[in-house]
PDB file of the backbone (N, CA, C, O) and the ligand in Angstrom, with CONECT records:
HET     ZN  A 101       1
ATOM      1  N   UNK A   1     -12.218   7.287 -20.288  1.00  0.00           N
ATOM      2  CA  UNK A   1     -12.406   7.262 -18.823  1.00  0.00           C
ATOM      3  C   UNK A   1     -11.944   8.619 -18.274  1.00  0.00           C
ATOM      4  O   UNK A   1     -10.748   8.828 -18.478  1.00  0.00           O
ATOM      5  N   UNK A   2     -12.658   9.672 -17.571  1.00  0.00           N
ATOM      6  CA  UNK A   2     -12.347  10.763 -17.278  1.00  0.00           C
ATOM      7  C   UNK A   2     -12.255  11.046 -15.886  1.00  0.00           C
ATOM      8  O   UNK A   2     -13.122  10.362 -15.342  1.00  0.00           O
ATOM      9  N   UNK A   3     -11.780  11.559 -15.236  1.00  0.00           N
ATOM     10  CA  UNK A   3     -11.270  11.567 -13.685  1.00  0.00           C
ATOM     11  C   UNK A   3     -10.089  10.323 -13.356  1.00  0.00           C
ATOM     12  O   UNK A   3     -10.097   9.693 -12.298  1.00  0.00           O
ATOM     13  N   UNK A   4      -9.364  10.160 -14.151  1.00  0.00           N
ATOM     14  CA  UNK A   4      -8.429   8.914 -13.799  1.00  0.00           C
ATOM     15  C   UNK A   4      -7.058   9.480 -13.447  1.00  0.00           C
ATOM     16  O   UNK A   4      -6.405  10.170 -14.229  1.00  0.00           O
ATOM     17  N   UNK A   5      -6.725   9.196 -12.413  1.00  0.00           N
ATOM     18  CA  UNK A   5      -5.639   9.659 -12.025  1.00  0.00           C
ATOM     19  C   UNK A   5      -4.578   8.803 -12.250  1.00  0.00           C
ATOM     20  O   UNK A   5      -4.536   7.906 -11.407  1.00  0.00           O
ATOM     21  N   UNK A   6      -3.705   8.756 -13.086  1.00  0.00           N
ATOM     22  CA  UNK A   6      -3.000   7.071 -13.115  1.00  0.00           C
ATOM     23  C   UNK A   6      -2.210   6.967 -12.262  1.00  0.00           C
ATOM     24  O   UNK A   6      -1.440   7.802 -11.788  1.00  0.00           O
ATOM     25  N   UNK A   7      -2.481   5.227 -11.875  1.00  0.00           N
ATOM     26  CA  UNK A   7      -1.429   4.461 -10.651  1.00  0.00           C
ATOM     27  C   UNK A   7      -2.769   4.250  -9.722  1.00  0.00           C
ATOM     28  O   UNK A   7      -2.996   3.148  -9.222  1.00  0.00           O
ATOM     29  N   UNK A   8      -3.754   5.519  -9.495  1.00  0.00           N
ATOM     30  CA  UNK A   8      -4.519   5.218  -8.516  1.00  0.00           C
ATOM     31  C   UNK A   8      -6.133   5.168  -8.543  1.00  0.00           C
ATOM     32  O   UNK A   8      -6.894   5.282  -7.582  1.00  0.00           O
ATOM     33  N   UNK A   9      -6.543   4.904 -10.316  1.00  0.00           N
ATOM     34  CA  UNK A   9      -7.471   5.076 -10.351  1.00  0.00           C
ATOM     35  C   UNK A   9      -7.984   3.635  -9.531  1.00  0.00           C
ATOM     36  O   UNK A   9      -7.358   2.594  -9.733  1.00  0.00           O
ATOM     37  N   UNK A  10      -9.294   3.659  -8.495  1.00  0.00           N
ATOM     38  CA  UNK A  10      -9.445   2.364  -8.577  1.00  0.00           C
ATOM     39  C   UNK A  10     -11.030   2.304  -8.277  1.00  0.00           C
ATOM     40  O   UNK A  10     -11.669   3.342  -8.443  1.00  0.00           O
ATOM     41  N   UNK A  11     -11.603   1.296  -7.903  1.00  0.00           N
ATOM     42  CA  UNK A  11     -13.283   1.643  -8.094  1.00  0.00           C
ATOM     43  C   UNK A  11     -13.785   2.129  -9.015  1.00  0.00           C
ATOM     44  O   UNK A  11     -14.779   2.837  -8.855  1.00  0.00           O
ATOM     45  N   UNK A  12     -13.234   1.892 -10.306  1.00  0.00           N
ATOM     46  CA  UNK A  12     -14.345   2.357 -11.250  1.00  0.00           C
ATOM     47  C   UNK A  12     -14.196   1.288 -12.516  1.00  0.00           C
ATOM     48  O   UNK A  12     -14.355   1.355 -13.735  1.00  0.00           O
ATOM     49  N   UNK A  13     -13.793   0.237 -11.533  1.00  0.00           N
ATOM     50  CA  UNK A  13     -13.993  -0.602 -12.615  1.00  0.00           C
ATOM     51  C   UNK A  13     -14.888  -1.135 -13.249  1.00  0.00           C
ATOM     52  O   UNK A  13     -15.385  -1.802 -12.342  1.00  0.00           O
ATOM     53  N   UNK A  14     -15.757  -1.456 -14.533  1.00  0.00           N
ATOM     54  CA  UNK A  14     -16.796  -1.317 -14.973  1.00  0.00           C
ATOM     55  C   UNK A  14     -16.858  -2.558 -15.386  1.00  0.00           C
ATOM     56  O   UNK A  14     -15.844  -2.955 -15.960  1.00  0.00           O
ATOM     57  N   UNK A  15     -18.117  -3.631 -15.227  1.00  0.00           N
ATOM     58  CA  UNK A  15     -17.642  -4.731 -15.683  1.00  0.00           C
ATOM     59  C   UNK A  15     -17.828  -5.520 -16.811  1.00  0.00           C
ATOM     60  O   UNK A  15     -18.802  -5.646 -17.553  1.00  0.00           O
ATOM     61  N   UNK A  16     -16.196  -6.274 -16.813  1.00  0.00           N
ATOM     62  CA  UNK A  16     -16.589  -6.505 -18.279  1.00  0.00           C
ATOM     63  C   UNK A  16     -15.151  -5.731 -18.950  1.00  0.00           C
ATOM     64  O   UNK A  16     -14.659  -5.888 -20.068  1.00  0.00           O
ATOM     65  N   UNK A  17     -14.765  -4.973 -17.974  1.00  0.00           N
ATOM     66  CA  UNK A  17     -13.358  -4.209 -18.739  1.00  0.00           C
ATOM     67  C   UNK A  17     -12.499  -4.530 -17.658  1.00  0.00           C
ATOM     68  O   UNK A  17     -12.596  -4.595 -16.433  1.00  0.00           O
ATOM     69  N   UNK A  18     -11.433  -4.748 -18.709  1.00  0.00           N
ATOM     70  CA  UNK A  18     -10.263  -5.257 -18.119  1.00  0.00           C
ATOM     71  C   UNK A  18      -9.622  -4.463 -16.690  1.00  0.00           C
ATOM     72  O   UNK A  18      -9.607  -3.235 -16.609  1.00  0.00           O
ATOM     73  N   UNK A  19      -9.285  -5.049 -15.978  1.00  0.00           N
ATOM     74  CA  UNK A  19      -8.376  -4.404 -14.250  1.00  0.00           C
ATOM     75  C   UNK A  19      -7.653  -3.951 -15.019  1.00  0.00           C
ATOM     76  O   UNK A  19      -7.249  -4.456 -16.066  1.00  0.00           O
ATOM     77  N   UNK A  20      -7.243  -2.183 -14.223  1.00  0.00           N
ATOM     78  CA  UNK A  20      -5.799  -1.678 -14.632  1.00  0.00           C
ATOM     79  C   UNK A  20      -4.591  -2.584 -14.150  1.00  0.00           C
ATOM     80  O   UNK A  20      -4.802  -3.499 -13.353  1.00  0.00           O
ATOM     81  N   UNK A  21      -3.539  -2.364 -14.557  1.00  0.00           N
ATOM     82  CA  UNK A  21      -2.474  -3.280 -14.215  1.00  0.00           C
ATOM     83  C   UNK A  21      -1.728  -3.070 -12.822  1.00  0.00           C
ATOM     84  O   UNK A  21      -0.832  -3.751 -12.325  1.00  0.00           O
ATOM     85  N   UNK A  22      -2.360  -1.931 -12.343  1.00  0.00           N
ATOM     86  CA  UNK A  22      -2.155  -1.367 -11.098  1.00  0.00           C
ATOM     87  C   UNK A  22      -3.029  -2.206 -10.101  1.00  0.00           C
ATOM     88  O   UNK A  22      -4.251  -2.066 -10.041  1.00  0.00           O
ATOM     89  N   UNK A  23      -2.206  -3.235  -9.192  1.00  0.00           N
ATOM     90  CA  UNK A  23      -2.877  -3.895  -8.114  1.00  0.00           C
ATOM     91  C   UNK A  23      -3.057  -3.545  -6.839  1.00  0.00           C
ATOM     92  O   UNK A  23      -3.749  -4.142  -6.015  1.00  0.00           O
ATOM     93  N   UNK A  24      -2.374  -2.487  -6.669  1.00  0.00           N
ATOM     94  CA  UNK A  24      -2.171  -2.230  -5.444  1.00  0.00           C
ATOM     95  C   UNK A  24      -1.722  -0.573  -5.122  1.00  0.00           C
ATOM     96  O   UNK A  24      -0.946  -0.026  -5.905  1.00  0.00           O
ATOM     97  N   UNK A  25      -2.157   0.037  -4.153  1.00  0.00           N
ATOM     98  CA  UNK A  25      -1.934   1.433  -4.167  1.00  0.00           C
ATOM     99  C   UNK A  25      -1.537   1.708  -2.570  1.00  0.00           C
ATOM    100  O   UNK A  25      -1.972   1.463  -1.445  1.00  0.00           O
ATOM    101  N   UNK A  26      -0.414   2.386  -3.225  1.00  0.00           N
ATOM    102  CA  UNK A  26       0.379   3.443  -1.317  1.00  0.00           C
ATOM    103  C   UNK A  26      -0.189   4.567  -1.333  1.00  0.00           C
ATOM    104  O   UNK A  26      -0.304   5.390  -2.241  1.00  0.00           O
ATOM    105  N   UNK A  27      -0.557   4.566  -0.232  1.00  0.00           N
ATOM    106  CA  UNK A  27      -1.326   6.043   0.166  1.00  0.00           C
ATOM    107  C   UNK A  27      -0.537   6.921   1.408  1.00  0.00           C
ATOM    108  O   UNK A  27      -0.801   6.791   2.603  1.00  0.00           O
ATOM    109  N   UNK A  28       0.396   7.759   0.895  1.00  0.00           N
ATOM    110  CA  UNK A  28       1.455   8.321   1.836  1.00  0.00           C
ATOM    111  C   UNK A  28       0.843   9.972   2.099  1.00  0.00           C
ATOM    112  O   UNK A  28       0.315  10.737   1.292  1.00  0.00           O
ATOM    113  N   UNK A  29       1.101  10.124   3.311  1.00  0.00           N
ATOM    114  CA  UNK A  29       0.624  11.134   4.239  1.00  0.00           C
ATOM    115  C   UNK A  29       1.721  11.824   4.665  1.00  0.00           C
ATOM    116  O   UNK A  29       2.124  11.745   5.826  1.00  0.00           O
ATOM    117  N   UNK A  30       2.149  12.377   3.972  1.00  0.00           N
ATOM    118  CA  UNK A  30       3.710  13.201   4.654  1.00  0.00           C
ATOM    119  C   UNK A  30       3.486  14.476   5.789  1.00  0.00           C
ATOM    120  O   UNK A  30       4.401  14.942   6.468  1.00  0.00           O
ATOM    121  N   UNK A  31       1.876  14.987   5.840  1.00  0.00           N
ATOM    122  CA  UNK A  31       1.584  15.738   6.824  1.00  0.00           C
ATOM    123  C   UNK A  31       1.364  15.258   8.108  1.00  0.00           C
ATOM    124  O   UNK A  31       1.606  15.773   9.200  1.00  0.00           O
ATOM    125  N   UNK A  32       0.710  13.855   7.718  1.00  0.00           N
ATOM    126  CA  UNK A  32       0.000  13.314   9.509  1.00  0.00           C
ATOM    127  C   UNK A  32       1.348  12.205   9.286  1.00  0.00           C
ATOM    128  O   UNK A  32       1.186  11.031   9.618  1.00  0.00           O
ATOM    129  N   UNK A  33       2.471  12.594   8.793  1.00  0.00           N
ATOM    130  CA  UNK A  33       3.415  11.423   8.474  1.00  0.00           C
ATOM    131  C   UNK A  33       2.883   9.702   8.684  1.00  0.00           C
ATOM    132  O   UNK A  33       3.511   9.010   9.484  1.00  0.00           O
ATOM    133  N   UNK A  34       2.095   9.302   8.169  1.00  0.00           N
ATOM    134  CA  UNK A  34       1.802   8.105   8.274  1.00  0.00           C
ATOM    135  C   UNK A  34       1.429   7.552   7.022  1.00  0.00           C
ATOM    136  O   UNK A  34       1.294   8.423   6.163  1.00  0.00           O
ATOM    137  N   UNK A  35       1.225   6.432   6.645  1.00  0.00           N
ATOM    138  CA  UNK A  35       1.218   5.508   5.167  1.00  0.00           C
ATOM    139  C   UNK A  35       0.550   4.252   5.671  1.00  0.00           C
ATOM    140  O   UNK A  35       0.468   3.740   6.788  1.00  0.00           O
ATOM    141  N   UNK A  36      -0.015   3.846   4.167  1.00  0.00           N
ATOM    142  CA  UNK A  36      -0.613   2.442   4.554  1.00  0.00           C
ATOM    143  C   UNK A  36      -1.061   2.125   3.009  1.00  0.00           C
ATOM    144  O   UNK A  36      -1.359   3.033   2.233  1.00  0.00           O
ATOM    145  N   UNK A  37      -1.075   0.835   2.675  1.00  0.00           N
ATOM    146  CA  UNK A  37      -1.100   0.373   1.334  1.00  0.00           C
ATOM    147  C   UNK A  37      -1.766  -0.689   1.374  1.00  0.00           C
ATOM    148  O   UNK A  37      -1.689  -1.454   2.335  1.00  0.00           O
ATOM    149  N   UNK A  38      -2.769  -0.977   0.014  1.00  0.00           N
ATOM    150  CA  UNK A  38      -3.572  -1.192  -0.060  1.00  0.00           C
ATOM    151  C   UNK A  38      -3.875  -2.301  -1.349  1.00  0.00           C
ATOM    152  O   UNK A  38      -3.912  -1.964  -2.533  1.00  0.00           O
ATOM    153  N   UNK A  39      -3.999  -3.138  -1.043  1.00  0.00           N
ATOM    154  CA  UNK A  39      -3.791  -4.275  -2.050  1.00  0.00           C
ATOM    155  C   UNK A  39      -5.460  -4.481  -2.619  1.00  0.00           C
ATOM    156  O   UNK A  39      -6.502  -4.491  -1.964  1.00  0.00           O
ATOM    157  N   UNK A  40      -5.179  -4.675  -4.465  1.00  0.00           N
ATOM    158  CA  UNK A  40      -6.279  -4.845  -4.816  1.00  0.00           C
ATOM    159  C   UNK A  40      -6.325  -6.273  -5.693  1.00  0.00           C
ATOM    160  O   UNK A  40      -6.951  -6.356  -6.750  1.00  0.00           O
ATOM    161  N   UNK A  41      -5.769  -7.095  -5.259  1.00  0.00           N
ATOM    162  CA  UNK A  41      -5.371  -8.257  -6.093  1.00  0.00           C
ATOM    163  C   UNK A  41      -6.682  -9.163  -5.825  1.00  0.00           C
ATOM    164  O   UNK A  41      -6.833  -9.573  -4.674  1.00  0.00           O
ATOM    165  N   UNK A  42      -7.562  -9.477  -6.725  1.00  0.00           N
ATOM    166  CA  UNK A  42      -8.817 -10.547  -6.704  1.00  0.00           C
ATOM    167  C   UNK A  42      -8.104 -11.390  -5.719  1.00  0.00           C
ATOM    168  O   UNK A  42      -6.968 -11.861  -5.773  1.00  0.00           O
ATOM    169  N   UNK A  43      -9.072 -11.484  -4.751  1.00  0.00           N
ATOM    170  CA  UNK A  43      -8.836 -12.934  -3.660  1.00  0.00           C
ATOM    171  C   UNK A  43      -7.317 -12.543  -2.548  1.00  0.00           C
ATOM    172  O   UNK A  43      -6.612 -13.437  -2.081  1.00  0.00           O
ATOM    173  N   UNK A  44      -7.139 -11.441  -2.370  1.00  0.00           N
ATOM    174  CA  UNK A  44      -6.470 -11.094  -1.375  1.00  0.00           C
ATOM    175  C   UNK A  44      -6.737 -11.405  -0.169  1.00  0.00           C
ATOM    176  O   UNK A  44      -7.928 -11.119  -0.040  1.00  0.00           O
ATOM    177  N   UNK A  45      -6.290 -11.887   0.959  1.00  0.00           N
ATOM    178  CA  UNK A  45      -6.340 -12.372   2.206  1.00  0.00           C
ATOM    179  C   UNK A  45      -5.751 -11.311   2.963  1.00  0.00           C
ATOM    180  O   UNK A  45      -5.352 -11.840   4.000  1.00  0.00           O
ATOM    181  N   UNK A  46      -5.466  -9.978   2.987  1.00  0.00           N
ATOM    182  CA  UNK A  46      -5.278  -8.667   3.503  1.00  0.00           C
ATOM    183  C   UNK A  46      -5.099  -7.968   2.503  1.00  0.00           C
ATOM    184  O   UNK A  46      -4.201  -8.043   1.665  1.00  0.00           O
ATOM    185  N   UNK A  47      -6.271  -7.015   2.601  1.00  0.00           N
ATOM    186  CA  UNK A  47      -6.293  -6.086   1.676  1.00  0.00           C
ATOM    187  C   UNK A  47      -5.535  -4.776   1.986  1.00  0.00           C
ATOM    188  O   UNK A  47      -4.890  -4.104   1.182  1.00  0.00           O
ATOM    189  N   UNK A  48      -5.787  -4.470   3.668  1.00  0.00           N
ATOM    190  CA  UNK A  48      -5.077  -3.432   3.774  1.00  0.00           C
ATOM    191  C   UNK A  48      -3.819  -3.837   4.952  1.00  0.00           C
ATOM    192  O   UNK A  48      -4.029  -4.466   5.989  1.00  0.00           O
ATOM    193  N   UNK A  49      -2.372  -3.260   4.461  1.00  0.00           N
ATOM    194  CA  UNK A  49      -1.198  -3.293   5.288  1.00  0.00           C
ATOM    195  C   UNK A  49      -1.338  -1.477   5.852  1.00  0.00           C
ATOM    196  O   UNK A  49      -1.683  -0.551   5.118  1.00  0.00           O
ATOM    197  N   UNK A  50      -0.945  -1.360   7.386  1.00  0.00           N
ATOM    198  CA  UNK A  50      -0.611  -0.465   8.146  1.00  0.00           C
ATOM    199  C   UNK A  50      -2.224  -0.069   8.675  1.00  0.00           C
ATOM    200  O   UNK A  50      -3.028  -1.000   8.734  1.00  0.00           O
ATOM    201  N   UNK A  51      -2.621   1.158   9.010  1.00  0.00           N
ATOM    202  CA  UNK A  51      -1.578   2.138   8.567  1.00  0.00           C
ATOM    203  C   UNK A  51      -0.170   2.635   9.157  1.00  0.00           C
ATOM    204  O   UNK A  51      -0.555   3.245  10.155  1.00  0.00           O
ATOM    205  N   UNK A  52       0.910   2.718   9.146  1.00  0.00           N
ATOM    206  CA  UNK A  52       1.846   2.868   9.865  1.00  0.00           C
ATOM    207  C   UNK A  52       2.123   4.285  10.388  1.00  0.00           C
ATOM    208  O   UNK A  52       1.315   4.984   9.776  1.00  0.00           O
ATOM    209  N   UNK A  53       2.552   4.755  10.872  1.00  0.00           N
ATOM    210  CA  UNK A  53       2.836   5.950  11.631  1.00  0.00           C
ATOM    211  C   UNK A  53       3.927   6.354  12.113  1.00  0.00           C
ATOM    212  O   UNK A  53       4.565   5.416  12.590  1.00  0.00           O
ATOM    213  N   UNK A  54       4.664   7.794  12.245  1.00  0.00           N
ATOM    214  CA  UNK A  54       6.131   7.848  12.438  1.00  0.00           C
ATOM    215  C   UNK A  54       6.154   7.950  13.610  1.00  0.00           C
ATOM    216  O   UNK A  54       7.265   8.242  14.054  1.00  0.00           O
ATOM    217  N   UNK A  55       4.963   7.765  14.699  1.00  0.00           N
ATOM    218  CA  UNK A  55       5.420   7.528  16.125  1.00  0.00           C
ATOM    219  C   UNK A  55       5.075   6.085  16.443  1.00  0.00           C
ATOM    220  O   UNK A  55       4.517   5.951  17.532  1.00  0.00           O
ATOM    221  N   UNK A  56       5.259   5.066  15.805  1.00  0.00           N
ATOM    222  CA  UNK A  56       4.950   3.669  16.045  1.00  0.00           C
ATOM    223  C   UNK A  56       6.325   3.749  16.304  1.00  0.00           C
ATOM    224  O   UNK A  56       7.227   4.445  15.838  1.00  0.00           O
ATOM    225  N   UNK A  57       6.249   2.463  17.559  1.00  0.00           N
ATOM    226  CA  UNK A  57       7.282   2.209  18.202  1.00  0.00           C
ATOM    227  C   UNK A  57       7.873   0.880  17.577  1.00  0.00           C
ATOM    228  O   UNK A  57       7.122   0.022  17.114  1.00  0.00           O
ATOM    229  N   UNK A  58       9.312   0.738  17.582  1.00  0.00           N
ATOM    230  CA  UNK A  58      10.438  -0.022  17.166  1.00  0.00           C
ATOM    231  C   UNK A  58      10.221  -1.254  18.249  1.00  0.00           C
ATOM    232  O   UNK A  58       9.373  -1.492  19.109  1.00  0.00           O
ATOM    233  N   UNK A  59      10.953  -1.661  17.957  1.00  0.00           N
ATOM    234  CA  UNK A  59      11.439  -2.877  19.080  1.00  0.00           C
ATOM    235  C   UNK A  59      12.377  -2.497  20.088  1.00  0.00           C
ATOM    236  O   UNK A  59      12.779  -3.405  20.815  1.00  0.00           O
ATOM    237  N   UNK A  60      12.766  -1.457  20.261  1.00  0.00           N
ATOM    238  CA  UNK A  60      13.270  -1.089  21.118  1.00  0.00           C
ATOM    239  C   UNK A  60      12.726   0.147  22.292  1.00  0.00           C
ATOM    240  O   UNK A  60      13.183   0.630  23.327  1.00  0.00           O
ATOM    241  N   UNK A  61      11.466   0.326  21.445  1.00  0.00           N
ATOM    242  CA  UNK A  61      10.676   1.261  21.957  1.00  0.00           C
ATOM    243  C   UNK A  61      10.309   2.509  21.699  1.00  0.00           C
ATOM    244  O   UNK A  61       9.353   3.154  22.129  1.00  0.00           O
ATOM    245  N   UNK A  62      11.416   2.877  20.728  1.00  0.00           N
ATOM    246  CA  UNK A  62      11.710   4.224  20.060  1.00  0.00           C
ATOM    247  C   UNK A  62      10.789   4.250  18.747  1.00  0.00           C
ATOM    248  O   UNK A  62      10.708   3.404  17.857  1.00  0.00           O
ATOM    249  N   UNK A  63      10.053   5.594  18.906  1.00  0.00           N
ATOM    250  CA  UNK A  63       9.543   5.881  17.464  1.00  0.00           C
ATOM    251  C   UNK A  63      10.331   5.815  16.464  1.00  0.00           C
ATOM    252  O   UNK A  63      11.518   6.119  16.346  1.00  0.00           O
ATOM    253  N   UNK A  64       9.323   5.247  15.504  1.00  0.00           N
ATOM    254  CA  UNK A  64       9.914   4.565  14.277  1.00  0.00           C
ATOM    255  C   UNK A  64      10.865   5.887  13.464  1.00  0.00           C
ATOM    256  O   UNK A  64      11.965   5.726  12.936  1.00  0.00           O
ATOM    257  N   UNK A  65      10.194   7.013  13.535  1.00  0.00           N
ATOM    258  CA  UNK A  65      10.517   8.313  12.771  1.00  0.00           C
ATOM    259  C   UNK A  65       9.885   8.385  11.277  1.00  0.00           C
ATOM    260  O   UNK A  65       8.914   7.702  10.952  1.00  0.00           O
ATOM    261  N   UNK A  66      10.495   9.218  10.473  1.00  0.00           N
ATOM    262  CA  UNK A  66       9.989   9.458   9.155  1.00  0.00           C
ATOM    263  C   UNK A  66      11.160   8.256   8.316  1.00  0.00           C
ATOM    264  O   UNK A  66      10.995   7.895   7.150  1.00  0.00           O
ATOM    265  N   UNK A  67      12.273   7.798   9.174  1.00  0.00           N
ATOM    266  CA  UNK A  67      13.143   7.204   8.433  1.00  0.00           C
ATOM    267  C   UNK A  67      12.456   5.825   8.809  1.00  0.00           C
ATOM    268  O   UNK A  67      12.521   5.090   7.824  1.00  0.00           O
ATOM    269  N   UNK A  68      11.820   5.205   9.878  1.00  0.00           N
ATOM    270  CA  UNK A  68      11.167   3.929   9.657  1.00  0.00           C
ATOM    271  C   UNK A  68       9.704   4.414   9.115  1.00  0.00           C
ATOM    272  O   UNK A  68       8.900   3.545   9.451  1.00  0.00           O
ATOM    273  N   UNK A  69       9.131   5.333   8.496  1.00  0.00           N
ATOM    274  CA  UNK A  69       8.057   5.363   7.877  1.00  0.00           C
ATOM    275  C   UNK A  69       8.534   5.247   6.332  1.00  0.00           C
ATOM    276  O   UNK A  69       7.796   4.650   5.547  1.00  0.00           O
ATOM    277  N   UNK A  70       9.496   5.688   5.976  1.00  0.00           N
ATOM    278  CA  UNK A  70      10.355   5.319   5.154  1.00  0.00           C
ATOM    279  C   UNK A  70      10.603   3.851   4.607  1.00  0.00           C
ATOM    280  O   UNK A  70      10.559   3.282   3.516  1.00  0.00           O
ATOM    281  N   UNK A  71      10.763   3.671   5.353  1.00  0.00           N
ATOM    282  CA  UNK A  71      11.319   1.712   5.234  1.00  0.00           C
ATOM    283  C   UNK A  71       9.800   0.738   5.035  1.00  0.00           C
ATOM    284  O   UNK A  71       9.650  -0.259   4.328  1.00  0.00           O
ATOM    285  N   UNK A  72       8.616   1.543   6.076  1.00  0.00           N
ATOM    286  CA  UNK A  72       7.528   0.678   5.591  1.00  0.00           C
ATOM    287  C   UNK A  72       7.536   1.283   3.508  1.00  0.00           C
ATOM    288  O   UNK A  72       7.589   0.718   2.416  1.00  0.00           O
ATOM    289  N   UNK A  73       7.488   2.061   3.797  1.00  0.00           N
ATOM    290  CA  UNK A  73       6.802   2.792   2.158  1.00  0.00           C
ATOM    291  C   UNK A  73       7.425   1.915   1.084  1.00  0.00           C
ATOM    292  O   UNK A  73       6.817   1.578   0.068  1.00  0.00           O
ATOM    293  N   UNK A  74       9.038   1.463   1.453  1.00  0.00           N
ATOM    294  CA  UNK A  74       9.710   1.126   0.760  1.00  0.00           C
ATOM    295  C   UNK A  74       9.633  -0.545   0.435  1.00  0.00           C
ATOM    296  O   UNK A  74       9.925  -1.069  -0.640  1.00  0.00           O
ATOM    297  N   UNK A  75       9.126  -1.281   1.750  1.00  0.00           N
ATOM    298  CA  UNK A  75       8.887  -2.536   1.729  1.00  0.00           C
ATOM    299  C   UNK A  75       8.184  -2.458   1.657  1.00  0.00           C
ATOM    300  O   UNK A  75       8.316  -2.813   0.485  1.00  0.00           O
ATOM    301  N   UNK A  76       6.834  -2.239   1.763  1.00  0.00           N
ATOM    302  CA  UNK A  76       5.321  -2.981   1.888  1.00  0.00           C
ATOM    303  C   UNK A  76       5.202  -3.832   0.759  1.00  0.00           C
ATOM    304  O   UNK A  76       5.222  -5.058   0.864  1.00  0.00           O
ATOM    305  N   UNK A  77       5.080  -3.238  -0.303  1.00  0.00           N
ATOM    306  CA  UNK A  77       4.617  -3.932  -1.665  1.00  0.00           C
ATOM    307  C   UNK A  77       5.658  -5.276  -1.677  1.00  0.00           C
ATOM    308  O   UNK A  77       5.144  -6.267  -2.196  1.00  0.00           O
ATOM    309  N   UNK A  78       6.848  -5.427  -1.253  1.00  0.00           N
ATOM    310  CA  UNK A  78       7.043  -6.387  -1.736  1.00  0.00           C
ATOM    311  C   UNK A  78       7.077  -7.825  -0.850  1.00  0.00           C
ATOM    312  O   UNK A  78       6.956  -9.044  -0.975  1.00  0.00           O
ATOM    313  N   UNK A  79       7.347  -6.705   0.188  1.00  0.00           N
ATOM    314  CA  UNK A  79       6.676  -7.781   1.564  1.00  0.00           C
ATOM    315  C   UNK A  79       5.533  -8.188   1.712  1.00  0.00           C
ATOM    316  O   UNK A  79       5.462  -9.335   2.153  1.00  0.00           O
ATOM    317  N   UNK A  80       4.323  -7.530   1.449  1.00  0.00           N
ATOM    318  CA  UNK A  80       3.025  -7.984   1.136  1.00  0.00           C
ATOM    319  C   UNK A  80       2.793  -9.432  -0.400  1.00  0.00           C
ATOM    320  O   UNK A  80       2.209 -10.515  -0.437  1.00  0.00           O
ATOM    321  N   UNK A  81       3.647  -8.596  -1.463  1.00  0.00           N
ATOM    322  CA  UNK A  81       3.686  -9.426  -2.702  1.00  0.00           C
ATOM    323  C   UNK A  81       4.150 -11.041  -1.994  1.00  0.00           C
ATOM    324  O   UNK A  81       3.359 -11.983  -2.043  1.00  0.00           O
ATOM    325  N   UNK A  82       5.234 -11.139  -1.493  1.00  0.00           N
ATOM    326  CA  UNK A  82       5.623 -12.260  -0.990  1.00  0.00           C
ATOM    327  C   UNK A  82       5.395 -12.779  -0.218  1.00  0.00           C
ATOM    328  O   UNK A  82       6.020 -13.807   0.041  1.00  0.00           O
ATOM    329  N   UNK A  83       4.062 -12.198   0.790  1.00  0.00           N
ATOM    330  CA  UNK A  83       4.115 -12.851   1.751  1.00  0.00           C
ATOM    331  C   UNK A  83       2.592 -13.258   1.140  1.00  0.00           C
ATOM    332  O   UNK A  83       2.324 -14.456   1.234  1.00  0.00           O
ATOM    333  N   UNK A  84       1.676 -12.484   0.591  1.00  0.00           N
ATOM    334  CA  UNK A  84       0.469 -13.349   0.356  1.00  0.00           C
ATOM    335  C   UNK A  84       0.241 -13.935  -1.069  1.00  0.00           C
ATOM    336  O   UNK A  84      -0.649 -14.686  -1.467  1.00  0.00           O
ATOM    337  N   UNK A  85       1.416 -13.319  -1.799  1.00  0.00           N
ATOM    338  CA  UNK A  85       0.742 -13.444  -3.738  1.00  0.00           C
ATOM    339  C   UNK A  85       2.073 -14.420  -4.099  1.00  0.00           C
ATOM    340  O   UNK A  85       1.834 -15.216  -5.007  1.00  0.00           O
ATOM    341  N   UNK A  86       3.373 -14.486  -3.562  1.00  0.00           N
ATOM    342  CA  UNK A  86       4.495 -15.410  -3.824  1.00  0.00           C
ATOM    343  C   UNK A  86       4.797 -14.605  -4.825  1.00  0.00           C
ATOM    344  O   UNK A  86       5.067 -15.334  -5.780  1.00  0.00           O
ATOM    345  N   UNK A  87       4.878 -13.696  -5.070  1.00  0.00           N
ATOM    346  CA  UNK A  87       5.101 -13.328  -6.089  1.00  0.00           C
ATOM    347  C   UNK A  87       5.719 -11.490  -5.510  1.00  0.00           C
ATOM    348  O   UNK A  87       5.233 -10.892  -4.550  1.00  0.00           O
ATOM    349  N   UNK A  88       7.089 -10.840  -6.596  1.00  0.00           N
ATOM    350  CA  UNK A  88       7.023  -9.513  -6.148  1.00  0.00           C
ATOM    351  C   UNK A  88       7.195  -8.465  -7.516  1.00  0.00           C
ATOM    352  O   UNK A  88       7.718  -7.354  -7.607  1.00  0.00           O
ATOM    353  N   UNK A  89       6.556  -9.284  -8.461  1.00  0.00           N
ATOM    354  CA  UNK A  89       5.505  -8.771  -9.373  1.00  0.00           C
ATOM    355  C   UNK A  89       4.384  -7.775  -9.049  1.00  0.00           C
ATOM    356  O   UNK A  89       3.581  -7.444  -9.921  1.00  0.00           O
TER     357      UNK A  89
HETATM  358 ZN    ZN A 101      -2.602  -8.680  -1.627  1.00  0.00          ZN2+
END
């Protein structure tokens, strides 16, 4: 398989060959500081979480910053894993 970038090869799955073991891919933007991740699990009920952004506002009103763009990057996968797959596998 040539052009495979590992972790993020995805769409080229050919069928008939096995899914990489990679279900899911973060796609982080440290220039337009924003992120959003992307679930590839057969039969997903949200495929895509965010995209989030370091001027999304808090609950208090305040941009999130690079330190709550941070915190999504850091939870998504497993907050997503648990909230739709039960699982944080
Ligand atoms: Zn999913």
């Amino acid at each position: 398989m040539t052009g495979r970038t590992d972790g993020l090869a995805v769409g080229d799955i050919a069928p008939g060959r096995q899914a990489p073991a990679v279900l899911g891919a973060l796609f982080v933007d440290l220039e337009g500081l924003r992120a959003r991740y992307e679930c590839l699990r057969p039969g997903c009920p949200h495929h895509l979480e965010g995209p989030a952004y370091s001027t999304d506002r808090d609950e208090q009103g305040e941009p999130i910053g690079v330190a709550g763009l941070k915190t999504f990057i850091d939870g998504i996968k497993s907050q997503h894993l648990t909230q739709y797959h039960r699982s944080t596998r």
